[in-house]
C-alpha positions as MATLAB code, in Angstrom:
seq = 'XXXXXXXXXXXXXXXXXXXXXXXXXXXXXXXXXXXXXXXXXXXXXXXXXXXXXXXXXXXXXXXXXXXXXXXXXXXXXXXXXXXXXXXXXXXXXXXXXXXXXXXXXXXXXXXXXXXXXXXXXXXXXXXXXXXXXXXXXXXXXXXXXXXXXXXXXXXXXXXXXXXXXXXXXXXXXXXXXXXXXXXXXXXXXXXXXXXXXXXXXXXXXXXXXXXXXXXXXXXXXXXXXXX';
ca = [
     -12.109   11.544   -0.678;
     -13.095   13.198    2.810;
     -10.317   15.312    3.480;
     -11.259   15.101    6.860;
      -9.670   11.564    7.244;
      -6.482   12.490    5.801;
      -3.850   14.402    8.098;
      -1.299   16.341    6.381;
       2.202   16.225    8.206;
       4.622   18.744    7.876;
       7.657   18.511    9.818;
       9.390   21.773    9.938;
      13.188   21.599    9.651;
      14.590   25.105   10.485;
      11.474   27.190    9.340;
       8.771   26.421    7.050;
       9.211   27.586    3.815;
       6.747   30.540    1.580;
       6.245   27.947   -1.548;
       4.901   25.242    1.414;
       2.967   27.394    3.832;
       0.537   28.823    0.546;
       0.552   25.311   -0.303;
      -0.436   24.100    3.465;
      -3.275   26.927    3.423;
      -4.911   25.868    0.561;
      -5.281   22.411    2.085;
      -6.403   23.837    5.216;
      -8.779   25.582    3.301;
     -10.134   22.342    1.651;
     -10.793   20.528    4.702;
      -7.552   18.762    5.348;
      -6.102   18.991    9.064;
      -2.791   20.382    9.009;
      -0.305   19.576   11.722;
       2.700   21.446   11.470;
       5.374   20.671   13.923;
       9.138   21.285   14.373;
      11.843   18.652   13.623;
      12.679   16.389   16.497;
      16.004   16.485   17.337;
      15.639   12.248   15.892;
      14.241   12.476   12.540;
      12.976    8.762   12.751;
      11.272    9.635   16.060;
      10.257   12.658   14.863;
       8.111   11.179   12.246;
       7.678    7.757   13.955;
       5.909   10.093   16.754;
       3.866   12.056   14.394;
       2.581    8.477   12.608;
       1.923    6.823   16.213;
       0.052   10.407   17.334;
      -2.172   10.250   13.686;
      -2.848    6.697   14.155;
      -4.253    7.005   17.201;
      -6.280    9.812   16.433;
      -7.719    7.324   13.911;
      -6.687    9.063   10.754;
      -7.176    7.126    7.661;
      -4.294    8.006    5.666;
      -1.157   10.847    6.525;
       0.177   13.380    3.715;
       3.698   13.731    4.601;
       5.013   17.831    3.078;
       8.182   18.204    4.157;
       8.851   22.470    4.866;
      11.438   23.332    2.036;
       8.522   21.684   -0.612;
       6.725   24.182   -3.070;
       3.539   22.321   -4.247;
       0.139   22.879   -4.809;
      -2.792   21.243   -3.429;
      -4.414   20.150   -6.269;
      -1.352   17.472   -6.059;
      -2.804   15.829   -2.812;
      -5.739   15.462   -4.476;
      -3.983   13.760   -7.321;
      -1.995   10.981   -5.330;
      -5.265   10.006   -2.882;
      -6.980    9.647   -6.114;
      -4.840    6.796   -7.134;
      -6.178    5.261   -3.561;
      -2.465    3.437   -3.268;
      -0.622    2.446    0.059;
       2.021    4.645   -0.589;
       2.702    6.961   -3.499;
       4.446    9.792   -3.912;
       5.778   12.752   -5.913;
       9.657   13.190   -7.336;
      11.899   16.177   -6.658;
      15.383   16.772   -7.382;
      18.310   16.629   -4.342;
      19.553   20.226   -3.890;
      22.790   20.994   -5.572;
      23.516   18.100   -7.076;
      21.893   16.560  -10.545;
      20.167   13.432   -9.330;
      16.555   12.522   -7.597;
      15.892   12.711   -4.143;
      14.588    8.998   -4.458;
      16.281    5.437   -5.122;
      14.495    4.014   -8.592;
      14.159    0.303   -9.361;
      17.529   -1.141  -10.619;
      16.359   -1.907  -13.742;
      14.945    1.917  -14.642;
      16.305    3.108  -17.729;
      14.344    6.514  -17.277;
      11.384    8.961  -16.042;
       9.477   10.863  -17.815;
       7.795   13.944  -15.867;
       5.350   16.234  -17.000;
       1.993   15.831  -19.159;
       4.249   12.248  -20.391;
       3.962   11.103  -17.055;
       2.109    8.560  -14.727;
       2.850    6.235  -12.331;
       6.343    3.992  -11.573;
       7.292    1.928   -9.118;
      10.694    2.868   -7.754;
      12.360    1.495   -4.788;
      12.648    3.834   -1.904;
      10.992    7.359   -1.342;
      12.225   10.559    0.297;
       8.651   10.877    1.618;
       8.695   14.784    1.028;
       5.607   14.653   -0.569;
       4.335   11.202    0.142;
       0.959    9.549    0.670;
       0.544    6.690    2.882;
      -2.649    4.733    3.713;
      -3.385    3.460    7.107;
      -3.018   -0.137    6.779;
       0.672    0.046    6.151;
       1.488    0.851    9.201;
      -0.716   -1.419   10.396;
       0.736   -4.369    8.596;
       3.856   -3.243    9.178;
       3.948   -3.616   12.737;
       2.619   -6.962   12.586;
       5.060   -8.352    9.677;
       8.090   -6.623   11.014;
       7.613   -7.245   14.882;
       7.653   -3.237   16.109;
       7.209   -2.532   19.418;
       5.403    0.059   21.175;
       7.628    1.751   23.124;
       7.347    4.939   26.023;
       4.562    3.015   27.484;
       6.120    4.555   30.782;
       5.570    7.979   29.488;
       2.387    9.864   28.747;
       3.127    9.357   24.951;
       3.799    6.054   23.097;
       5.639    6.096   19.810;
       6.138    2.974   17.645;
       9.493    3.024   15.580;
       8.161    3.195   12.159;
      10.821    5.410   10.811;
      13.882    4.035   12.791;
      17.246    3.492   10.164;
      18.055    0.186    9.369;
      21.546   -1.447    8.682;
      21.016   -3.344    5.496;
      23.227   -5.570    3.397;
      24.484   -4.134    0.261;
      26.785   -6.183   -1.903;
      29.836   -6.744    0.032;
      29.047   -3.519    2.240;
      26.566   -2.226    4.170;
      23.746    0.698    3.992;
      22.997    2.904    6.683;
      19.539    3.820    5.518;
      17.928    7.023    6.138;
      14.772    7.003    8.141;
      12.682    7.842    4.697;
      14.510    4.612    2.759;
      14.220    2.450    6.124;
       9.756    3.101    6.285;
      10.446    2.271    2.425;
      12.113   -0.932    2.892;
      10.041   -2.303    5.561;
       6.793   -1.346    3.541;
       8.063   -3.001    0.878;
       9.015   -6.220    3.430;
       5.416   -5.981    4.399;
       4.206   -6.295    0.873;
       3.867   -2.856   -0.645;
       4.857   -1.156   -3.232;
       6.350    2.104   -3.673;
       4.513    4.225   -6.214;
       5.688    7.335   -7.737;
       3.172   10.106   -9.891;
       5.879   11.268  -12.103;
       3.525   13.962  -13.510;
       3.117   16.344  -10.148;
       5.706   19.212  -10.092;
       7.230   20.174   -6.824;
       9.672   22.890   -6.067;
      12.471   21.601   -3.693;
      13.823   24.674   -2.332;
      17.079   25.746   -0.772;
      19.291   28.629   -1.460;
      21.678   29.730   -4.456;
      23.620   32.612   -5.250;
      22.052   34.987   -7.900;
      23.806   36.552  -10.758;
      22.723   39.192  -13.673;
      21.449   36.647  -15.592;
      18.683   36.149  -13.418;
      17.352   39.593  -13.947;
      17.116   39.281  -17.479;
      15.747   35.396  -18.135;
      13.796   32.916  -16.449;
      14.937   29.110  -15.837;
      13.406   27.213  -18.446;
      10.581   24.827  -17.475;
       9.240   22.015  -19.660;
       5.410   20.341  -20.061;
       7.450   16.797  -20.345;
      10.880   15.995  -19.289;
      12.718   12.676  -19.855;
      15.125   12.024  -17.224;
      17.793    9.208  -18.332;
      19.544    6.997  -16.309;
      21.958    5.750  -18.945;
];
């Protein structure tokens, strides 16, 4: 696993947060080429851009770390391992009790930790997300993208662009994340999750007295239910 042919991407929404930075220095410091960049005002251009830009610079596979992600590099190490189109790790949404990811209908729960491994779920949030070269390279093929800002000095193809997709009666305005996802998963990929790598997800809270006197209690396995 040269870490030479793997580019981490960072896109920095707002500023890029202590927890990520020590974690984007210890991959610097193993090799990997680190390419932070501020958020485009577009989040599917943004990181439609920054896939077109690694592609052509002939990158084997991209990291994607979003800024507000505490993690540690041995976790990189643990998804390319896996050498899997696209696999990822799990976090939690902030301020509300459910996964930033959409599992497989038919998942009646995950179990993180030491009890973990890998699970297919549907869509990923692609805050900590590995992805191999040839899906985007299938995926242009298979879902007809075209390269677009030939006129400019800097061509882009619309990997990340949201898709309108039918959802029972209604509709789904998918996120740029869940519309990569879905079109991966068109092209014939699946979307892998390695339920056993922690990551930190972090925003802000109000602190109380409590705090001073006890820390949040962790667990070596946790089983999250669905049901």
């Amino acid at each position: 696993m040269d870490p030479s042919r793997c580019v981490v991407l960072a896109p920095i929404g707002g500023h890029l947060e202590p927890e990520c930075a020590r974690g984007l220095a210890q991959l610097e410091a193993r090799g990997y080429h680190v390419r932070a960049v501020p958020r485009y005002a577009a989040i599917d251009q943004g990181r439609s851009q920054l896939a077109t830009d690694a592609l052509m610079d002939d990158y084997e596979a991209m990291m994607w770390i979003d800024s507000d992600i505490g993690f540690d590099a041995d976790a990189v190490d643990m998804l390319r391992e896996h050498d899997l189109p696209v696999v990822c790790g799990i976090y939690p949404r902030k301020g509300r009790r459910e996964l930033a990811c959409k599992l497989l209908p038919d998942t009646p729960r995950v179990l993180f930790g030491e009890g973990g491994g890998l699970l297919e779920i549907r869509y990923a949030a692609m805050g900590f997300c590995f992805t191999q070269r040839t899906v985007f390279e299938q995926m242009i093929v298979h879902e007809e993208l075209p390269v677009c800002n030939k006129q400019f000095d800097r061509i882009t193809v619309p990997y990340f662009l949201p898709l309108i997709v039918p959802e029972g009666e209604d509709h789904w305005y998918m996120s740029a994340e869940y519309s990569f996802c879905e079109r991966a998963r068109r092209s014939g990929f699946r979307i892998m999750a390695d339920t056993r790598i922690r990551l930190g997800h972090i925003g802000r809270h109000a602190f109380h007295w409590e705090d001073a006197g006890t820390d949040q209690r962790r667990y070596a396995t946790y089983e999250f239910n669905l049901h």
